[in-house]
C-alpha positions as CSV (number, residue, x, y, z in Angstrom):
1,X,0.0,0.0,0.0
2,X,1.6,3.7,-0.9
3,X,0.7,6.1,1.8
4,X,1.4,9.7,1.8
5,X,2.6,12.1,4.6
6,X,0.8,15.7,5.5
7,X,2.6,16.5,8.5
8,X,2.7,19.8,10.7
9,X,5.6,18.5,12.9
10,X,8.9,16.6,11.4
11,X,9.1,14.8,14.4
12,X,5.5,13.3,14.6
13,X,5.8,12.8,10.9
14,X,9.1,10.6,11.7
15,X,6.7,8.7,13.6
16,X,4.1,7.7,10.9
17,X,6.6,6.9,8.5
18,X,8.1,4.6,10.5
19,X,4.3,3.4,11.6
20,X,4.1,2.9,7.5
21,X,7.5,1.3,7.2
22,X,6.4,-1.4,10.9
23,X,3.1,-2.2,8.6
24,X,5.0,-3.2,5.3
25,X,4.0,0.0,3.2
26,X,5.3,1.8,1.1
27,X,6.1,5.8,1.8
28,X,5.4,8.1,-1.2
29,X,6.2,11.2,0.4
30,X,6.6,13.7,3.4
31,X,5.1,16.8,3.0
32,X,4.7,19.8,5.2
33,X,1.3,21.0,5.6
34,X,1.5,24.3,3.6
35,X,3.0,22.0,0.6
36,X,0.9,21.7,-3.0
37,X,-1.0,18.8,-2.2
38,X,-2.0,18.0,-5.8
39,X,1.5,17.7,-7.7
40,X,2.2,15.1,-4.5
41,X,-1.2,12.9,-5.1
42,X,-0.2,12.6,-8.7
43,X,3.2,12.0,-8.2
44,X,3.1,9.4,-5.3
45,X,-0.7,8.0,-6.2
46,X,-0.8,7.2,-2.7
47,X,-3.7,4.4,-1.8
48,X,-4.2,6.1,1.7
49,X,-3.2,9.5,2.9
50,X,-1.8,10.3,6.9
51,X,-2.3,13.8,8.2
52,X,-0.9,14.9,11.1
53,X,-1.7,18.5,12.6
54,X,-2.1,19.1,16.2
55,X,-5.6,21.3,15.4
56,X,-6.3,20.6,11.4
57,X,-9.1,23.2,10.2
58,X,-11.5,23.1,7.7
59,X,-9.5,25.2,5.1
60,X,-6.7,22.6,5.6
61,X,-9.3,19.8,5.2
62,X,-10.8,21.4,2.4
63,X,-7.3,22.0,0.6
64,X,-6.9,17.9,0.5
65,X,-10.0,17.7,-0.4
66,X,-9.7,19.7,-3.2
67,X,-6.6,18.3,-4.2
68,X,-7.6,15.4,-4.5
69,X,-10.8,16.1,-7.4
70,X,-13.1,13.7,-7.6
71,X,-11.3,10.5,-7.0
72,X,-11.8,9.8,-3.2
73,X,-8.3,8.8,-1.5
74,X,-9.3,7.1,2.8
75,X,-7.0,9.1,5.2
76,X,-6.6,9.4,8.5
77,X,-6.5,12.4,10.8
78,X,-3.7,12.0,14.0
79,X,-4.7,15.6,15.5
80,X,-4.0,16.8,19.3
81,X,-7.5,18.5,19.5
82,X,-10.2,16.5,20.9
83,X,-12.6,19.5,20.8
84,X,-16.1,18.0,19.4
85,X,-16.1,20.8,16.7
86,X,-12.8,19.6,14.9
87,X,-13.3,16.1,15.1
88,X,-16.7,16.7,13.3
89,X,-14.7,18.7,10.8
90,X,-12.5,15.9,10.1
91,X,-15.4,13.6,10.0
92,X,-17.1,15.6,7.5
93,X,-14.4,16.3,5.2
94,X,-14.2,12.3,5.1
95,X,-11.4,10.9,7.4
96,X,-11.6,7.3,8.1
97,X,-10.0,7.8,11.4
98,X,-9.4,10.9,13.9
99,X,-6.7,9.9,16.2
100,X,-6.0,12.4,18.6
101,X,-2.8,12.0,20.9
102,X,-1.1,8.5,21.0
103,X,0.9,8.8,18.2
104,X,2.8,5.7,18.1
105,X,4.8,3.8,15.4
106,X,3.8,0.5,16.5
107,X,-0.2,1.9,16.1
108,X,-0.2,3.0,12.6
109,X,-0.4,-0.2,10.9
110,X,-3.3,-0.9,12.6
111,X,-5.0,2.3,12.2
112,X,-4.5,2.8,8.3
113,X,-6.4,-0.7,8.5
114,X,-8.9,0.7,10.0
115,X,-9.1,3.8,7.4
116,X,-9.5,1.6,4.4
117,X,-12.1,-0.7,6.3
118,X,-14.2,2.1,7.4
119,X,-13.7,3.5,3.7
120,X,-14.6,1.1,1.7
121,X,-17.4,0.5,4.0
122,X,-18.7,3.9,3.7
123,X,-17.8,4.1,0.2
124,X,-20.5,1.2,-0.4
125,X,-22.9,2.7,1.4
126,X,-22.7,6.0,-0.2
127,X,-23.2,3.5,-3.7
128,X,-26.1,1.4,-2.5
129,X,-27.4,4.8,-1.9
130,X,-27.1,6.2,-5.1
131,X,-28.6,3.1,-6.4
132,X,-31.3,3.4,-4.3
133,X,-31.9,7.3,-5.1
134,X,-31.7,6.6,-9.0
135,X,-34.5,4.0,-8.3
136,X,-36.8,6.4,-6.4
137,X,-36.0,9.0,-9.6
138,X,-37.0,5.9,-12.1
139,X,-39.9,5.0,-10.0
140,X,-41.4,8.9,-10.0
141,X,-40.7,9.0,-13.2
142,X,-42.7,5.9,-14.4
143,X,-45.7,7.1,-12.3
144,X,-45.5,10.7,-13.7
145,X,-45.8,9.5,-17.1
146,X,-48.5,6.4,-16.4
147,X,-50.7,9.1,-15.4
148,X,-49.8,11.3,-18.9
149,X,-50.7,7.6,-20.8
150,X,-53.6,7.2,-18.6
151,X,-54.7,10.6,-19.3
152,X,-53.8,11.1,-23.0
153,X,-55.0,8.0,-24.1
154,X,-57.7,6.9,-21.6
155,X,-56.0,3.7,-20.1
156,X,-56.4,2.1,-17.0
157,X,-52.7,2.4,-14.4
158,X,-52.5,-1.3,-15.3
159,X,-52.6,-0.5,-18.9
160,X,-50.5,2.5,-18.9
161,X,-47.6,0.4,-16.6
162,X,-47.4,-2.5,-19.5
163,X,-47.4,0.1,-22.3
164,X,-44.6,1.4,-20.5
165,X,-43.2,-1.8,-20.2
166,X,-43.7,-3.2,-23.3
167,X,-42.2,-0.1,-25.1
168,X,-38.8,-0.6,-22.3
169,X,-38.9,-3.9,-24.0
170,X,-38.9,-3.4,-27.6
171,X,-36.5,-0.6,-27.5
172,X,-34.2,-2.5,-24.8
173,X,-34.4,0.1,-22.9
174,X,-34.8,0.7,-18.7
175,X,-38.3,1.7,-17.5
176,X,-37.5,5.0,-16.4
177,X,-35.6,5.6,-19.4
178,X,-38.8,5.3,-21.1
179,X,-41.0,7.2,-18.8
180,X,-38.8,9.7,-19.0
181,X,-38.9,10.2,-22.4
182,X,-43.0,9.6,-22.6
183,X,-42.6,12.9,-20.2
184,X,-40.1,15.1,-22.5
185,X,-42.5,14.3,-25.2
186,X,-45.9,15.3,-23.6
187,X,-43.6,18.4,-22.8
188,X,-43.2,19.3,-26.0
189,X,-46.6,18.7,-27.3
190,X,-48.3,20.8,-23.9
């Protein structure tokens, strides 16, 4: 696994790396926090990133964040404030872990385990949840337009849900695909 250093302090960021080296990974980089954070994700690729600040704020979070575009990258936050306010901060920007204090070598193994666990865990979720919204679109979709067939054309909903079907079919097409163009075309016509 490549993992990349953001670190406030040299000394603490001595301590990840050799946290990374104890679990078997590979270091990409060091970087200081005020460092250009996107030259360093493209260079080192880095499957999991470590940042270390002893209070990391939102315009810090929302650098990485940014520098990282749309392709999500688990990191963990080893921070020395335990107020509420930043550990929701860090939550919210997306770290897999907010360690604060007990920055040990010997515990970094285990914790960028943790990271890509909780990750790809919440990374699943936040899928099955877009499935699930794009169904509820599909699904008000296909009512909106059995009630322009039912109206336009005098069918019963029975009738109006197999036209719809049957037209899904023979252009091999999804449902709401179909609705959804049944509603751009009454659209038009209105």
């Amino acid at each position: 696994m490549r993992v990349l250093v953001i670190a406030e302090s040299a000394d603490r960021a001595q301590i990840l790396s050799t946290g990374v080296e104890l679990g078997g990974h590979e270091l990409t980089e060091i970087l200081p926090l005020d460092s250009a954070l996107s030259p360093a994700l493209e260079r080192g690729r880095p499957d999991v990133l470590l940042l270390e600040a002893r209070s990391p704020s939102v315009d810090l979070l929302d650098r990485l964040l940014d520098a990282m575009g749309p392709t999500a990258v688990p990191f963990a936050v080893f921070a020395g404030d335990a107020s509420s306010q930043a550990i929701e901060n860090g939550v919210r920007a997306g770290a897999a872990a907010y360690v604060v204090d007990g920055l040990e070598a010997a515990r970094v193994p285990a914790i960028l385990q943790v990271a890509l666990a909780r990750f790809d865990y919440i990374s699943g979720l936040r899928s099955e949840l877009g499935v699930a919204q794009q169904k509820l679109a599909e699904r008000k979709f296909v009512e909106r337009a059995k009630g322009l067939l039912m109206k336009a054309r005098n069918l019963s909903e029975d009738e109006a849900y197999h036209t719809l079907r049957r037209m899904a079919m023979e252009r091999n097409r999804r449902m709401g695909d179909v609705a959804k163009s049944v509603i751009e075309m009454a659209e038009l016509l209105n």
